[in-house]
C-alpha positions in Angstrom: 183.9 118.6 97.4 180.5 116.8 97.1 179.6 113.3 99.0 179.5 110.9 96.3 177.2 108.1 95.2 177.5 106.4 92.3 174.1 106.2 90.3 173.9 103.7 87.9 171.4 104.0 84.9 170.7 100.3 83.0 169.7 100.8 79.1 167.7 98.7 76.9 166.2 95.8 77.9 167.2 95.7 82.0 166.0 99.5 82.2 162.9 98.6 83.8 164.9 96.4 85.9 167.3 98.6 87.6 167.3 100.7 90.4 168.2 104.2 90.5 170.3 105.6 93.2 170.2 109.6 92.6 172.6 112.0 92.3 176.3 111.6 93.4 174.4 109.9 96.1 173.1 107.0 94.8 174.0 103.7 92.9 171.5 101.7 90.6 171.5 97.8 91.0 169.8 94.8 89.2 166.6 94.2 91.5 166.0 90.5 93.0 163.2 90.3 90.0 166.2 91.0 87.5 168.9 88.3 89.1 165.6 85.5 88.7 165.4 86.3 85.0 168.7 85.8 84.6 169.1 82.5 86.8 166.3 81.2 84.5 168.0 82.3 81.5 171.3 80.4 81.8 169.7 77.5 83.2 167.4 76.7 80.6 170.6 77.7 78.1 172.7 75.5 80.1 170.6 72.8 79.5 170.2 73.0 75.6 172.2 70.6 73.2 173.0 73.7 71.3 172.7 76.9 73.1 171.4 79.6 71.6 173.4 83.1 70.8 173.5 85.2 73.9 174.8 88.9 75.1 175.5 88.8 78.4 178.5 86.6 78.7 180.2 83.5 76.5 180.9 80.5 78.1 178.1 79.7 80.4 177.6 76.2 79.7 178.5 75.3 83.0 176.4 77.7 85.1 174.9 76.6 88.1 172.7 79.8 90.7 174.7 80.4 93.4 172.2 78.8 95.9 174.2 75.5 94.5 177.2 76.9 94.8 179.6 76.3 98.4 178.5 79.0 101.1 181.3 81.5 102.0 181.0 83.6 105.2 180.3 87.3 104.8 182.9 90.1 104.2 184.0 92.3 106.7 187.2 94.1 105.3 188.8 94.7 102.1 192.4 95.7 101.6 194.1 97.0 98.1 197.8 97.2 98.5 199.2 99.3 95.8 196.5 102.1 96.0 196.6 102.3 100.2 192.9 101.3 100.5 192.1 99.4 103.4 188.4 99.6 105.1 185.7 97.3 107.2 182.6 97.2 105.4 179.4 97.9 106.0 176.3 95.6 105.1 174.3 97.4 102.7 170.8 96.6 101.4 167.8 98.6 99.8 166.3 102.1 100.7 162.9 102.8 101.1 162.8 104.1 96.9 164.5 101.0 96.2 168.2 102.5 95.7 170.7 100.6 97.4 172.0 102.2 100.3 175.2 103.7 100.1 177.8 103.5 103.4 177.0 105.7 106.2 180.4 106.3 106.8 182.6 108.7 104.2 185.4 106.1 105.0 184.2 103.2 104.9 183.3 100.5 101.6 180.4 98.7 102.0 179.3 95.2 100.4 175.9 94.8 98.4 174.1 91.8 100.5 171.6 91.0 98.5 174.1 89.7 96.0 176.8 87.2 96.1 179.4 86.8 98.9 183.0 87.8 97.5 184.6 84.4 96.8 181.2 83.1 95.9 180.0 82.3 92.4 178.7 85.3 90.8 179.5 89.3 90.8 179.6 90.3 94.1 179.7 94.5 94.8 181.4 96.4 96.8 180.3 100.8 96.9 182.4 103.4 98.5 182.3 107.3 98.3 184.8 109.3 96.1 184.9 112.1 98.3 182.7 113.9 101.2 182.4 117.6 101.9 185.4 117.8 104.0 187.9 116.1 101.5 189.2 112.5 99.8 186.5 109.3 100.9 187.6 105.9 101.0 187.7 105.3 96.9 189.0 108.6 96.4 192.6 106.1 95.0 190.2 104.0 93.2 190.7 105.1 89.5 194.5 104.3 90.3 194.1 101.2 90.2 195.7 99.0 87.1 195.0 95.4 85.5 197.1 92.8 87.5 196.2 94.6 91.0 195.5 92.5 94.4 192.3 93.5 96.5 191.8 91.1 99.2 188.7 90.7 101.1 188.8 89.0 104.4 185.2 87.6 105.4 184.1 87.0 109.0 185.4 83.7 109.8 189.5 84.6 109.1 189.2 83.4 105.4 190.6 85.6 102.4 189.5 85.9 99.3 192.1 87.3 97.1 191.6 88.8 93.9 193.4 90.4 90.3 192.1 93.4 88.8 191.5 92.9 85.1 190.1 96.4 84.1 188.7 99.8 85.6 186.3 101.6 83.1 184.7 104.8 83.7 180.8 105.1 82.6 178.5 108.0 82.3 175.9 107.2 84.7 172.9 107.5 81.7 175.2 104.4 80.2 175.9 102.1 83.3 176.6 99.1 82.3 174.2 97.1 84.4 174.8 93.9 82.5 178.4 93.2 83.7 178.2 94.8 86.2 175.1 92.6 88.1 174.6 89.9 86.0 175.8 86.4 87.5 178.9 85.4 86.3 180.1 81.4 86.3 182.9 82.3 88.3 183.2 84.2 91.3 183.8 88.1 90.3 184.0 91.4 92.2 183.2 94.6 91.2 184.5 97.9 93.2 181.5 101.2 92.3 182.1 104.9 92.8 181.8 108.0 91.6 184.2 109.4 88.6 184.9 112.0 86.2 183.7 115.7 86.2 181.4 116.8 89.4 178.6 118.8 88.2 178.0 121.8 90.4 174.3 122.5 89.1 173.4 119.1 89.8 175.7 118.6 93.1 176.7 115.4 91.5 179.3 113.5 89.4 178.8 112.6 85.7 180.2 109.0 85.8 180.9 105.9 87.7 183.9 104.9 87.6 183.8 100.6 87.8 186.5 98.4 88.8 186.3 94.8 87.2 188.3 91.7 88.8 188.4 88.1 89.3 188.9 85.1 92.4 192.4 83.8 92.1 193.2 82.6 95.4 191.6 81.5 99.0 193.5 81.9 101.6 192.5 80.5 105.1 
């Protein structure tokens, strides 16, 4: 088996405005640059009469950026039941090229800081290896998963954050799709990243990402 980490590729108009992270090795996010457009986007939307046609979500009306949004502490574990996941995570920000850094440990997840806080307005990411060179990694029971599934994340000061699975898509990595995956979202969202689909042994990497989509529907304290 091959360490994996995801590498996410944006197209069109947010391809200048993603980060690679090579190979099975690597995940691609929407750079700080990228999260300012799209504050400024949905505010000045938000504060039209009549809003204008948009593509990356319906029903923004009531956005607000998360730096007006309540503070939440920062997570420290995350727990899915009916696959058998449970890990601490690790704080992750930005290599030297500008990837996101991927965990240093095969099993352990690790949450995207310079994003939102799970529970917190907005998409907040969580990354995790498939697999490493000795066997299964930490997601390796990610692509299990099914809509209507719990993943709790339990933050540093006791408080949970529980949460329902509405999909899991799989995604070549030339196709990432950046824009749900990044964007900000009016209500707080998680997304779960690794590796999927066939391993490439030329290129010592996997073809896709495999994504898992879900949404806040409880706080527990």
């Amino acid at each position: 088996m091959s360490a994996c980490r995801p590498a996410h590729r944006a197209a069109g108009a947010l391809l200048l405005g993603a980060l690679l992270i090579g190979g099975c090795g690597s995940v691609r996010a929407v750079p700080d640059a990228a999260y300012d457009r799209a504050v400024g986007y949905f505010d000045r939307w938000a504060e039209e009469r009549e809003p204008q046609p948009r593509t990356v979500a319906d029903g923004l009306r009531d956005y607000t950026p998360a730096d007006r949004t309540s503070v939440v502490a920062a997570p420290v574990r995350v727990e899915i039941p009916s696959v058998g996941i449970v890990s601490d995570l690790e704080r992750l920000g930005l290599a030297a090229d500008g990837a996101i850094r991927t965990p240093d440990d095969w099993d352990a997840a690790g949450w995207y800081r310079r994003g939102p806080r799970p529970g917190q307005q907005g998409a907040a990411v969580i990354l995790g290896h498939v697999d490493s060179k000795t066997g299964p990694a930490v997601f390796y029971r990610l692509n299990e998963l099914r809509a209507g599934d719990r993943i709790t994340v339990t933050r540093a000061d006791g408080t949970v954050a529980v949460f329902e699975t509405n999909r899991v898509e799989q995604h070549s990595k030339t196709r990432f799709p950046t824009d749900d995956v990044y964007y900000p979202t009016p209500q707080p969202t998680l997304r779960l990243v690794t590796c999927g689909g066939e391993f490439d042994a030329d290129a010592g990497s996997y073809r896709d990402n495999l994504v898992v989509f879900a949404r806040l529907v409880a706080e527990r304290v």
